[in-house]
C-alpha positions as CSV (number, residue, x, y, z in Angstrom):
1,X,84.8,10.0,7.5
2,X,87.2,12.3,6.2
3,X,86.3,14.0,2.7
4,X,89.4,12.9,1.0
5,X,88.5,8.8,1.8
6,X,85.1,9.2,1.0
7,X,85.8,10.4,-2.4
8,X,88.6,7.8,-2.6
9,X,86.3,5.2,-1.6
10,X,83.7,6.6,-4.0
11,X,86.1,6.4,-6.7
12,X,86.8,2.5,-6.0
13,X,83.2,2.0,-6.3
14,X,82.9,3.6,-9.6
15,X,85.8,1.5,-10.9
16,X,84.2,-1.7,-9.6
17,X,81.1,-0.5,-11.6
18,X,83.2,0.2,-14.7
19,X,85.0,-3.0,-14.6
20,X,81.4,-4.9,-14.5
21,X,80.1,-2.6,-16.8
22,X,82.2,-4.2,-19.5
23,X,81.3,-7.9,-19.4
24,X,78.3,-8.7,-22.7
25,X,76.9,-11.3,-22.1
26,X,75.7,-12.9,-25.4
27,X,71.8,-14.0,-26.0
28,X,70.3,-16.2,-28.6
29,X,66.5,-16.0,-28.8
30,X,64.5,-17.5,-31.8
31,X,62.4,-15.4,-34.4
32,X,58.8,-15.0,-33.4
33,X,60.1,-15.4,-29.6
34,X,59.6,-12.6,-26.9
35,X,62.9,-12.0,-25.3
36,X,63.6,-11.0,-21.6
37,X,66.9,-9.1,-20.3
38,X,67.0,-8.4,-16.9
39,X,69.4,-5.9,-15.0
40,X,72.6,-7.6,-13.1
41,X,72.3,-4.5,-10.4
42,X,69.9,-2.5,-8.3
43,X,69.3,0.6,-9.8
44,X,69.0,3.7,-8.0
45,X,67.8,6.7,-10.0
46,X,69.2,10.2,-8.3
47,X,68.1,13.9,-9.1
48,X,68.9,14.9,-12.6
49,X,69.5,11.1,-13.9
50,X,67.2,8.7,-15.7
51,X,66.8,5.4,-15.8
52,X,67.2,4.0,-19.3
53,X,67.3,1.0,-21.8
54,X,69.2,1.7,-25.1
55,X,69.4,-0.4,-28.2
56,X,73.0,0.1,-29.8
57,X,72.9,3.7,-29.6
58,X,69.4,4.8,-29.4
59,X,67.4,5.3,-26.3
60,X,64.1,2.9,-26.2
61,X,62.6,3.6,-23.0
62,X,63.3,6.2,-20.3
63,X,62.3,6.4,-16.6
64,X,63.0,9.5,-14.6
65,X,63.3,10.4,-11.0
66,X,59.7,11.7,-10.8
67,X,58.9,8.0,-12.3
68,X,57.3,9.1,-15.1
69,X,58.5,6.9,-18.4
70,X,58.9,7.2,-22.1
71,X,58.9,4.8,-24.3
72,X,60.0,5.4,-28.0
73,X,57.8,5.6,-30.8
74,X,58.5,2.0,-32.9
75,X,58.4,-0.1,-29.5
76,X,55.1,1.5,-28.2
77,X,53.0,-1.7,-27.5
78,X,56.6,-4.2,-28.2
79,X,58.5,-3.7,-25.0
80,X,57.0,-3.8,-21.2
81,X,59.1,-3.1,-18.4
82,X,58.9,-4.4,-14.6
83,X,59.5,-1.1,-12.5
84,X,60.1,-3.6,-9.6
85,X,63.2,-4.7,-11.2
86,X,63.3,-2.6,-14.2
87,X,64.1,-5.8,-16.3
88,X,62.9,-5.5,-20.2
89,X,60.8,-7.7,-22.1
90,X,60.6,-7.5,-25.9
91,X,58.0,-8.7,-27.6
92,X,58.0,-10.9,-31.4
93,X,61.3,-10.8,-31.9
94,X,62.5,-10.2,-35.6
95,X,66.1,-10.4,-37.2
96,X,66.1,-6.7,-37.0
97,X,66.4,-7.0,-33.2
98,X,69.5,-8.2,-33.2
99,X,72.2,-6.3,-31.7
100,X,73.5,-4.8,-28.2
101,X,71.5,-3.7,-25.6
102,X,72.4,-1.9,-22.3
103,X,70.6,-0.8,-19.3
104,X,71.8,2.1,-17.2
105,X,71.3,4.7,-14.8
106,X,72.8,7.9,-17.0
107,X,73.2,11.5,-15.4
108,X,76.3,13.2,-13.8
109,X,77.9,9.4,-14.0
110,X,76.8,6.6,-16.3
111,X,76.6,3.7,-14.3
112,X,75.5,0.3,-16.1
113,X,73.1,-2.6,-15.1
114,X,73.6,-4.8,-18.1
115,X,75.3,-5.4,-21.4
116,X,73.7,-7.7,-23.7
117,X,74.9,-8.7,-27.6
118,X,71.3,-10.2,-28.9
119,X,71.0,-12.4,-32.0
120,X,68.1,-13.4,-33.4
121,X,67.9,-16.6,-34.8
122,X,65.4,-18.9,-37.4
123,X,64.5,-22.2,-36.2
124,X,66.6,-25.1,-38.1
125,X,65.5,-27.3,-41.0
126,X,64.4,-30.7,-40.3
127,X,67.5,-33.2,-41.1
128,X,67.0,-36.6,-42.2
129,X,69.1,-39.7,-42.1
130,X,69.4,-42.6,-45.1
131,X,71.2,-45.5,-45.2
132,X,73.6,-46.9,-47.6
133,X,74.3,-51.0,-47.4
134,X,78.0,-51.4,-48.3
135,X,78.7,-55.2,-47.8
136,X,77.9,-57.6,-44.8
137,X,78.8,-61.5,-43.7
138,X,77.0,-63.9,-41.3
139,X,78.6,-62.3,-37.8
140,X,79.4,-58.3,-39.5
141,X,78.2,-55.4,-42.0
142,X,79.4,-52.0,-42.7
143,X,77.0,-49.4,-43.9
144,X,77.1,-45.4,-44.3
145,X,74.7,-42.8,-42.8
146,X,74.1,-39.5,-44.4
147,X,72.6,-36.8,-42.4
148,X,71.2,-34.1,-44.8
149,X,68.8,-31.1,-44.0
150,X,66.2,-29.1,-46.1
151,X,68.4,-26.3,-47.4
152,X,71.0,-28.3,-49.4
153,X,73.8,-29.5,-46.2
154,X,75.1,-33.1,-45.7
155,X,77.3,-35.2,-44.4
156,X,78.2,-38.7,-44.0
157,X,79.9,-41.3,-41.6
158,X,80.8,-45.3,-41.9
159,X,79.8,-47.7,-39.1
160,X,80.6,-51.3,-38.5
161,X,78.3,-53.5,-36.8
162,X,78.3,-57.1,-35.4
163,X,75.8,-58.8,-33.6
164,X,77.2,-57.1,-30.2
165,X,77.9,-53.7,-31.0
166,X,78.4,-50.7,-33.5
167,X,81.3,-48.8,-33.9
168,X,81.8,-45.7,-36.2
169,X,84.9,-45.9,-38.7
170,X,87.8,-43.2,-39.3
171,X,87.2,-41.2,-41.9
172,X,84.3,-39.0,-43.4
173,X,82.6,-36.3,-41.6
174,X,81.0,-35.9,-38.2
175,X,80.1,-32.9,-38.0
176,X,80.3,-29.1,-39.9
177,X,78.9,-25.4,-39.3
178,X,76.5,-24.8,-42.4
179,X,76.7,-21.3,-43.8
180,X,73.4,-20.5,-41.8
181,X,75.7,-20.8,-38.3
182,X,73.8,-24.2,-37.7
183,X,75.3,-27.1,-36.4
184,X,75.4,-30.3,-38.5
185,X,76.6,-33.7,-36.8
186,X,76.3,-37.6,-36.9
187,X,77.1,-39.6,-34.1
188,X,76.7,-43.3,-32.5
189,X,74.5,-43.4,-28.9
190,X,73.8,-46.2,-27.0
191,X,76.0,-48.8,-29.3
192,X,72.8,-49.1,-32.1
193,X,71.5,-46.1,-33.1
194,X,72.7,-43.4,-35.1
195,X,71.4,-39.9,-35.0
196,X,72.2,-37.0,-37.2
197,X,71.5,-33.7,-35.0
198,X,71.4,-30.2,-36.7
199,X,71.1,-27.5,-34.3
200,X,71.6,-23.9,-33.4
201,X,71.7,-22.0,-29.9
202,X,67.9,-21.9,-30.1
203,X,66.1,-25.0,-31.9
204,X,67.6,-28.4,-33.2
205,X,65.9,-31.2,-35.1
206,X,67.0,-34.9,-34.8
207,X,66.5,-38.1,-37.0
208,X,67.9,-41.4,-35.5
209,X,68.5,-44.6,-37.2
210,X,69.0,-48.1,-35.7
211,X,71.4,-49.8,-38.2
212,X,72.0,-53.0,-36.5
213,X,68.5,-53.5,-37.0
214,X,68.9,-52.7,-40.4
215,X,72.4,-54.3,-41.3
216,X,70.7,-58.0,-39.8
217,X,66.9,-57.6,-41.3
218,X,68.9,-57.4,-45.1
219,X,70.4,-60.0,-46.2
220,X,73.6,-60.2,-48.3
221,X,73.2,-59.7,-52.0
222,X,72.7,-63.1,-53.7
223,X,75.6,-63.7,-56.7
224,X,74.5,-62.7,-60.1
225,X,74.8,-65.9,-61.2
226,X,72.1,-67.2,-58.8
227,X,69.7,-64.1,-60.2
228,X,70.2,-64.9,-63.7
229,X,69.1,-68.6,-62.7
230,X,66.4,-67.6,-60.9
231,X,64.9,-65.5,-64.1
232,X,65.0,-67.8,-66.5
233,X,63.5,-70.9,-64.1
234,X,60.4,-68.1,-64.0
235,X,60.5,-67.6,-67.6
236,X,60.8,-71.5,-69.1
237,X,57.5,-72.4,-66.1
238,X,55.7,-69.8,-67.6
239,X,56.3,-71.2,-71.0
240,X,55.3,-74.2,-70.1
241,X,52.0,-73.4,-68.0
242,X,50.9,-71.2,-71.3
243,X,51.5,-74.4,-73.4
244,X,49.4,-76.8,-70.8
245,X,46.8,-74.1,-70.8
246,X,47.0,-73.5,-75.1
247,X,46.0,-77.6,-75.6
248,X,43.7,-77.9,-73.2
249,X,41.1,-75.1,-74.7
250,X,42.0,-76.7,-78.0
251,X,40.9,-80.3,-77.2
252,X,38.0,-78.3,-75.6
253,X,37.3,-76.4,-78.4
254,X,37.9,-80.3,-80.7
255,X,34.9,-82.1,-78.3
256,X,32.4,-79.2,-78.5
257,X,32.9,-79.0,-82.3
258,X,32.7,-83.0,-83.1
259,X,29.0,-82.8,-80.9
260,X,28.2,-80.0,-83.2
261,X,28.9,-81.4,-86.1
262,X,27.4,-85.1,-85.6
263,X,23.8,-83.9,-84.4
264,X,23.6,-81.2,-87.5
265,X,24.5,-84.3,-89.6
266,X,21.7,-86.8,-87.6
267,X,18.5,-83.6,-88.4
268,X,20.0,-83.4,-92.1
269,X,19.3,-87.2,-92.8
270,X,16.3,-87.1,-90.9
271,X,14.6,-84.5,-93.0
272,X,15.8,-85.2,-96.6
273,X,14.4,-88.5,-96.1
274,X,10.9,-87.6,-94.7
275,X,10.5,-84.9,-97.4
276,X,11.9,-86.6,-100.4
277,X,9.6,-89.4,-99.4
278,X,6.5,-87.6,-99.5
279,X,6.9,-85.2,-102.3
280,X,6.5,-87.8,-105.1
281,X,3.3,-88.5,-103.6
282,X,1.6,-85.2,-103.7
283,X,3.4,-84.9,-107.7
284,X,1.5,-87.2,-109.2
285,X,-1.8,-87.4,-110.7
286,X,-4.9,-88.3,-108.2
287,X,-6.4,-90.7,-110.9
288,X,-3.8,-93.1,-110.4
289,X,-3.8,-93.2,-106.6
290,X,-4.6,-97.6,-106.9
291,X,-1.2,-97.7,-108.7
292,X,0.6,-95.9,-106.1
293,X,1.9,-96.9,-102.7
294,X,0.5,-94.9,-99.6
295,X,2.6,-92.5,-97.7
296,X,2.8,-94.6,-94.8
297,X,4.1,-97.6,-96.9
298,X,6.7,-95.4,-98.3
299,X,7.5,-94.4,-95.1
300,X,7.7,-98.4,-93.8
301,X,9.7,-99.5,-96.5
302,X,12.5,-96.3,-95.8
303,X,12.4,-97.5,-92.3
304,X,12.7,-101.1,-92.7
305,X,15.5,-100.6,-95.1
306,X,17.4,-98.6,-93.0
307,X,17.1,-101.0,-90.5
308,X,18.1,-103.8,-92.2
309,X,21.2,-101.8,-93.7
310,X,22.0,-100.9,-90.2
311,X,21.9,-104.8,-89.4
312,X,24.3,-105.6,-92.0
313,X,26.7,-103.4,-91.0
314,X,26.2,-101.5,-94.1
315,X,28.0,-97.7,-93.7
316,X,26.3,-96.3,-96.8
317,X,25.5,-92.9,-96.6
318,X,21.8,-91.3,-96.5
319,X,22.4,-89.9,-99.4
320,X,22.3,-93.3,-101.2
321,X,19.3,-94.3,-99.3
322,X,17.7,-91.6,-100.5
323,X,18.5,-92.2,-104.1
324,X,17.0,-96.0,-104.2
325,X,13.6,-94.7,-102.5
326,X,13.4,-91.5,-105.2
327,X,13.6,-94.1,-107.9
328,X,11.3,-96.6,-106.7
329,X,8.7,-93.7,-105.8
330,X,8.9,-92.7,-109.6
331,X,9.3,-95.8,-111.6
């Protein structure tokens, strides 16, 4: 082949190169991640060129023509690279990572293998979803969802249901970009449910809510007038059963006392007569025991008279009974 075409042939190639050269290709990887770039190109490594992966403008590992490699001090241990296809893997990626990398073969021409813009990304916040019961009839309900996430982001849609399907209403929000560069939304699937997504390009966290479920399992809110009603039905039974229960431990409390007070009154009588009977007895002097009844024939004659009051109907009082016997005892 003539010189002049080879070199114009040569030239084409290098072009080619450079035109793929300058296509990025953008990377998300999450924090904590290990991150793998591989090279779009077989490299071929030449006398007086090196093989070479750069992070923006600084060299992190080298490979020359005699194979021997270098890797720069603050990835020693971070980054491991396949010599079979020279692709780089980069180990516990941190927010400082983020930025462009490039793979090339660099000597008398530069001739790139890959262009990568890397960003490093935290994981989203979980997002939760709560209801909010607007109104509802026998056959229909309408109710709002509001998605919200840990660090302080919301938003909020209106659905109508019926007992076929759910449909969600003009109006409100559906989705927004946080000021993280997450991805907040709220959307109806499969004609019931509701899910509130919040995403990025490397993690995303859903909640989902089945409102038809809950717009039929809640009934719709009773009048106030019906409330009202209700509360003081409560209020006057309770007043009543406290009454109920109030007399009963009274007449209780009446029955026990009467008992208590009738047998104290039955021992009283008993022994004011059985000692009042005998005490004039043991007064008086023993020379005139032939003038004076026994203590059984006192005892007879208080029997026999209450006995015989008792038969008359007489309601005198023991006390009185008591009296006529003193006297009699002492005359």
């Amino acid at each position: 082949m003539h010189p002049i075409i080879l070199l114009f042939v040569i030239s084409l190639l290098h072009a080619y190169e450079a035109r793929g050269s300058d296509t990025v290709t953008p990377v998300f990887v999450q924090k904590g991640k290990d991150l793998l770039l591989n090279v779009t190109a077989p490299v071929k490594i030449v006398k007086r060129s090196d093989f070479r992966w750069r992070f923006n403008d600084s060299n992190i590992f080298r490979l020359f023509d005699d194979n021997e490699t270098n890797t720069i001090g603050p990835y020693h241990g971070r980054i491991e690279i396949f010599l079979q296809n020279h692709s780089l893997l980069l180990k516990n990626v941190q927010q400082a990572d983020s930025g462009r990398y490039t793979a090339g073969v660099f000597g008398v021409n530069n001739t790139y293998v890959g262009k990568y813009s890397v960003t490093v990304q935290d994981p989203v916040s979980p997002v939760n979803g709560t209801v909010d019961f607007l109104s509802s009839s026998s056959d229909s309900c309408n109710l709002t969802v509001t998605c919200s996430t840990q660090d302080s982001h919301r938003i909020n849609s209106t659905f109508r249901c019926d007992t076929n399907t759910c449909s969600q209403e003009e109006g409100g929000e559906r989705s927004k970009v946080t000021t993280s560069g997450t991805s907040l939304r709220v959307y109806l699937s499969k004609g019931f449910s509701v899910i509130c997504n919040h995403s990025n390009q490397v993690s995303l966290d859903e909640h989902i809510t089945m409102i038809r479920d809950f717009c039929f399992s809640n009934p719709a809110p009773k009048p106030r007038s019906d409330i009202i009603i209700t509360i003081v039905s409560v209020i006057v039974a309770v007043i009543v059963v406290l009454v109920i229960i109030y007399k009963a431990a009274a007449f209780v409390r009446h029955r026990k006392n009467g008992k208590h007070e009738t047998k104290e009154m039955k021992n009283t009588v008993y022994e004011t007569v059985q000692v009042k009977s005998v005490n004039p007895l043991m007064d008086q002097n023993p020379t005139d025991d032939a003038a004076a009844p026994s203590p059984s024939s006192i005892y007879s004659l208080i029997e026999l008279g209450s006995m015989k009051s008792t038969e008359a109907g007489d309601t005198t009082q023991p006390e009185s009974l008591y009296a006529q016997v003193d006297k009699s005892a002492l005359a």
